[in-house]
N, C-alpha and C positions, 0 to 999 in steps of 0.2 A: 720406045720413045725415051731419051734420056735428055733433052734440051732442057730439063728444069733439075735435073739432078745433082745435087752439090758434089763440086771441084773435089773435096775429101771423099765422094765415096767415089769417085774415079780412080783417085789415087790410093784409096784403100784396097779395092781393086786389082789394080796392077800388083801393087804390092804382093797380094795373098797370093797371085799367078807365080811371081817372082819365088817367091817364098818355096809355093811348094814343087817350081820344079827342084832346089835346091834342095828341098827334100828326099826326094828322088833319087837326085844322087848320093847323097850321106847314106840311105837307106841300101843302094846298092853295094858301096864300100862296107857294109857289114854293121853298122852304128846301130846300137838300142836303136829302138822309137815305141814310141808308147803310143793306144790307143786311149784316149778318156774321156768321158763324158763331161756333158758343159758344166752340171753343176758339180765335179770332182774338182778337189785341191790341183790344179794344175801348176801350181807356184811353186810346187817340190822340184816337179821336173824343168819350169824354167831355172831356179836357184842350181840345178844339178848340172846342167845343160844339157838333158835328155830332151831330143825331137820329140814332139807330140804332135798329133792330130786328132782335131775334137771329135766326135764321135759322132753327135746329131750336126755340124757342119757339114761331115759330107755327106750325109743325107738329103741337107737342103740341097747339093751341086746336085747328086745324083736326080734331084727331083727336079730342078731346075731346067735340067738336061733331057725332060720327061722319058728318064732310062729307069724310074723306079719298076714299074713293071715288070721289067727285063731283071733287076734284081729280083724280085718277087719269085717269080718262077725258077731262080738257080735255088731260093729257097725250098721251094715245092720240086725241083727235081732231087734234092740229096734229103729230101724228107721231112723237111723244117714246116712247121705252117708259116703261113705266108699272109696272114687276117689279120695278126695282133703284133704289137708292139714293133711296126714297121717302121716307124723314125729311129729305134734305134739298131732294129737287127737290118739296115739297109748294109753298114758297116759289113756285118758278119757274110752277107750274101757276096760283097767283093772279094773273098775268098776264094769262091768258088768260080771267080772271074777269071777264064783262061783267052780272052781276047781283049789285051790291051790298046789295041786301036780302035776299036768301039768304045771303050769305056771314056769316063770323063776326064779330062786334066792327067791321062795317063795312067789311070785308075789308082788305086788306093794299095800304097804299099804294104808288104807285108808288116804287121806289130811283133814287136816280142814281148812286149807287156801290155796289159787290157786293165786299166781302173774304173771303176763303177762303183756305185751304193747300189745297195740291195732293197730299192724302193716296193717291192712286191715277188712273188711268185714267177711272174713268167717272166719279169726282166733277170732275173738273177738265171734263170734259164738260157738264156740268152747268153748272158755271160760263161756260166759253163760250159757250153759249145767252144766258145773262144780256147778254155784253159784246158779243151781235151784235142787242141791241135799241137801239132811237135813244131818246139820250138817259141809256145805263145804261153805265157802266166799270165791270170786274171789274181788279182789283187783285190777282193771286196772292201768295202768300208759298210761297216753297218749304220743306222739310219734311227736315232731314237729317238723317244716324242716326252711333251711337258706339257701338264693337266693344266697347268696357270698359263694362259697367255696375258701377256700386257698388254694396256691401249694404248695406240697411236707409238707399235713398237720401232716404228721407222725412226723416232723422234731418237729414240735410245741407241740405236745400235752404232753409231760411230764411236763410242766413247762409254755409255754404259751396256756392253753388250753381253756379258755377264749376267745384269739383273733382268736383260729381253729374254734371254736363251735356258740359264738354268744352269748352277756351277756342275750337274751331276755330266748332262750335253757337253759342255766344256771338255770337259774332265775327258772322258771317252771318245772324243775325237780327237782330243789330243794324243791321246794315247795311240790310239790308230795312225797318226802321223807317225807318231816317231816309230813304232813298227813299219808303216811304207818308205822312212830314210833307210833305216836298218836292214831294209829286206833291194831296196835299190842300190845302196852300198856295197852289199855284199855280193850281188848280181852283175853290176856291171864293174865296178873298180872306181868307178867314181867317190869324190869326195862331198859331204854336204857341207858347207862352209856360211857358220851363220850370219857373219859379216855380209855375205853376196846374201845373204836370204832379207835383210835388212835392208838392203838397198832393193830389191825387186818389191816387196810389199812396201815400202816410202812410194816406189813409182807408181806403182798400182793405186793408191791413193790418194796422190795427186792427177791422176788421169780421172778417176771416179769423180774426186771435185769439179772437174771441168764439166763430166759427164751431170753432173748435179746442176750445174750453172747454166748448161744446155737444153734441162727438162723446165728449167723454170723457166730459160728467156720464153720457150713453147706452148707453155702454158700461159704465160702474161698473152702472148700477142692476139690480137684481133684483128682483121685473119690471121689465119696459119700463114708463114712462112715455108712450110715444109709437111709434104707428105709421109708419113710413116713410111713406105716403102723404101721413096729414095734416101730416108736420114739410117735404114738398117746397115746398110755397110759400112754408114761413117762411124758406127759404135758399134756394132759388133766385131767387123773385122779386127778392129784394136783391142777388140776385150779378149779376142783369142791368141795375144801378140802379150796382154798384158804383163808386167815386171816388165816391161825391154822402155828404153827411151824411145824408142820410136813410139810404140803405142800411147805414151804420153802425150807425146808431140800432135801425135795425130786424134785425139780426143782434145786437142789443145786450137788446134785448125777446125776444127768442127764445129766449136763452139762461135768462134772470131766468126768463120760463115753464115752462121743461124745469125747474131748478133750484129752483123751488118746485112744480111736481109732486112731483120724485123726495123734497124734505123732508117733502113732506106724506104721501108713501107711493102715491102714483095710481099705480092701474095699470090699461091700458088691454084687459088680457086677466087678471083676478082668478089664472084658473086658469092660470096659463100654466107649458106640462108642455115648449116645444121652441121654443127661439131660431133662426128663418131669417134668411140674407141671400137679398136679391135683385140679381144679378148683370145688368148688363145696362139700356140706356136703359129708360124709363118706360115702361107698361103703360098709355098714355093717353088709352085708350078702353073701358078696364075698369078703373081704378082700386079696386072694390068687390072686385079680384080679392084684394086685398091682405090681405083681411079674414074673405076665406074659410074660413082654417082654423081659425081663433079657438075660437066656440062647439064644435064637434064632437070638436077633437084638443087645444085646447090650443096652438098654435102658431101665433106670431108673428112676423111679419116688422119684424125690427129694424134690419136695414143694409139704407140703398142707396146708391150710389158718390156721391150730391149732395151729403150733408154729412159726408162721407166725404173725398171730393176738395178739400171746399170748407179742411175743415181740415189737409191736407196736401198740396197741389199750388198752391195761390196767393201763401203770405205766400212777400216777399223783402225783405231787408233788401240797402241798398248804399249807397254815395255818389256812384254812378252809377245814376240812375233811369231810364235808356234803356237799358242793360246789366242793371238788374236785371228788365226790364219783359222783354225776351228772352227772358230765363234763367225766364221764368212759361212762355212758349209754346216753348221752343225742343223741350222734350220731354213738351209735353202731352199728347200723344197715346200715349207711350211709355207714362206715367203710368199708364192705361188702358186701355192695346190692348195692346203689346207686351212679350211673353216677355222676358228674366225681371223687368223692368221692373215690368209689371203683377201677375203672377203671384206673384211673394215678397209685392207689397203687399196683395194681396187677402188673403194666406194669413195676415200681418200684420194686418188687419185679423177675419179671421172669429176666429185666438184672442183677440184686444182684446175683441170683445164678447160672446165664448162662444157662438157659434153652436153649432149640432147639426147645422144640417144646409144645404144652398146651392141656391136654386135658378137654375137660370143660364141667363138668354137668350140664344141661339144667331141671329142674323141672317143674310142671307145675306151680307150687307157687312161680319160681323164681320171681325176680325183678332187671332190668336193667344187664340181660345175653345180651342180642345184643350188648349194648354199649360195654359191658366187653370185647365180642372176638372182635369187630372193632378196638378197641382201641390197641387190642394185634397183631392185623394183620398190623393196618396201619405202627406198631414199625418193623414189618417185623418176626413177631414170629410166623409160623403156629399155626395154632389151629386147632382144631378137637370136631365137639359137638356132646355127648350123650345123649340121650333125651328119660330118663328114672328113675324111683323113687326113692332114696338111700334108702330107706327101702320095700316097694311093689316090691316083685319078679314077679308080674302078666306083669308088663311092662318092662321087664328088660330080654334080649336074649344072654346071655352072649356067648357064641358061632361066633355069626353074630356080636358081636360088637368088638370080637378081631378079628375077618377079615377085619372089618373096621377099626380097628387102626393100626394090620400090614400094609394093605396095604398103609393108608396116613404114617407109617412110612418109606416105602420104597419109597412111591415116592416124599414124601415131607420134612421128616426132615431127615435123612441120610444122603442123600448126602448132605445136606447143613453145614452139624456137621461134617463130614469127612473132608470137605472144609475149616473150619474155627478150624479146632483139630489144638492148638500150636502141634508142635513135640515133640514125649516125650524122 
């Protein structure tokens, strides 16, 4: 069903198709490309002009396309397990893809560079697979942590992001950049040129603003204007485009959309009796799940972490744009996974848009889910946890798990949202 889907995620869309058949071909004439993950400095290789493709996007396709299975098992044929850290070894399984008319969008080119942080054990495994193929270098970033966190460090990070993060973090991932120019300079012939790295983190910037301006008009409005599902491609597609003027443009259209919805009064649930967040990577082989509870209960799923993140974890302002570029990944994952990091902003975020109630994916690769829902219960926000794979449908009952969310909807956030509904 796509009759309510906003115009910019159509055209984002298209776009990303467009995009990577072009890919394709660059990839065939011999060109670098890079594999990297979403939360890796991808700014080096826009500033460089090295092709990339994100590395849990096409996992979502692959999931989309319900072919993750079918990667799974080229896993478990060359040896690999096939249980753990699926969203990101789906990439690594396209390797062993030797039927590109079955695959998706023409399957997934080969890499000559792999970027990653080494967030644990079996990811960095993962990655070394990658750098024992001919032809392919994985390029780690290490991943360090800070005993002090700040409060309400969202407030800080455009501008004081230095006293969020910790000058030692700084330091060390800067450093780490200028070894990944050093080591992509000397690899492909390319030049890094700080001038063009100046003008890609300004646009990045100014797309983030929009994308900031986009989570608020969302959070003001009463109803929603927009489901979480259909506003994923208007801001993510461009987050993985970001530095380019188009992806400015197009987090710039996204916004104008939302913002003449919410003038005009649209709403995309008339009746809407109960504000959800959905916690947790993308549901991206059931997308329709989003929409479930609509007609029957009344409730709508208003937050997910993508334009969420998008408007509070990316913009930096500095006169150092290798320093401020850092200080984007040096606690990205903190931002997201990690106690109390994660937890204060999420709990920040459910009162910004009036939530009632939370539903929260449980992975087995999460990190710091308990804190997250304690943290969301003790504020007095139910929660609800699903504890199943956002791409592997082997663990995932979709059936059984919307009788478990009607029913804590009926007995747990309803009446409490009827209770506290201003009068309209």
């Amino acid at each position: 069903m796509t009759g309510d889907r906003p115009a910019s995620a159509l055209e984002a869309s298209r776009h990303q198709r467009e995009w990577f058949r072009r890919l394709h071909a660059e990839a065939g004439e011999g060109r670098p490309l890079a594999l990297v993950n979403a939360d890796a400095p991808q700014e080096i290789f826009r500033t460089m002009g090295i092709p990339y493709v994100v590395n849990q996007w096409w996992a979502s396709i692959v999931a989309a396309k319900q072919q993750t299975g079918r990667y799974l098992a080229l896993l478990r044929e060359h040896g690999y397990p096939d249980d753990t850290e699926q969203y990101s070894a789906t990439s690594l399984a396209s390797l062993f893809d030797d039927d590109p008319e079955s695959a998706p969008w023409g399957g997934l080119p080969r890499p000559t560079i792999v970027l990653g942080e080494t967030t644990g054990d079996t990811s960095r495994k993962v990655f070394d697979v990658w750098d024992r193929q001919p032809g392919i270098t994985y390029y780690p970033l290490e991943i360090a942590a800070e005993n002090l966190v700040p409060p309400s460090w969202w407030e800080l990070m455009p501008y004081q992001w230095e006293q969020a993060i910790g000058t030692a973090r700084v330091d060390l991932m800067t450093a780490e950049l200028q070894g990944l120019i050093r080591f992509l300079e000397t690899t492909t012939g390319l030049t890094f040129s700080e001038t063009r790295f100046r003008e890609v983190m300004a646009l990045i910037n100014e797309q983030e603003e929009w994308n900031r301006r986009t989570r608020d008009l969302v959070a003001r409005a009463r109803p929603t204007p927009l489901r979480v599902a259909d506003g994923i491609p208007s801001v993510m597609i461009p987050q993985w485009h970001r530095g380019t003027e188009w992806a400015r443009d197009a987090a710039r259209r996204f916004h104008d959309e939302v913002r003449e919805r919410v003038e005009s009064g649209h709403a995309v649930c008339p009746d809407e009796r109960a504000r959800l967040m959905w916690i947790g990577r993308g549901l991206w082989f059931d997308m329709d799940f989003y929409r479930s509870f609509e007609e029957r209960h009344g409730a709508v799923f208003v937050w997910s972490m993508y334009l969420a993140i998008a408007a509070d974890g990316y913009i930096r302002y500095g006169d150092d744009p290798l320093r401020a570029l850092a200080a984007r990944f040096a606690a990205f994952t903190d931002q997201l996974y990690t106690p109390p990091w994660s937890s204060e902003w999420y709990v920040k975020e459910a009162r910004l848009h009036g939530v009632h109630g939370v539903v929260h994916l449980i992975e087995d690769d999460a990190r710091g889910g308990y804190f997250t829902t304690q943290a969301l219960r003790r504020a007095g926000i139910p929660v609800i946890e699903i504890h199943t794979g956002n791409v592997d449908t082997r663990t995932y009952d979709g059936a059984a798990i919307t009788r478990r969310i009607e029913d804590w909807l009926e007995s747990a956030v309803l009446p409490e949202a009827e209770r506290t509904r201003a009068p309209r």
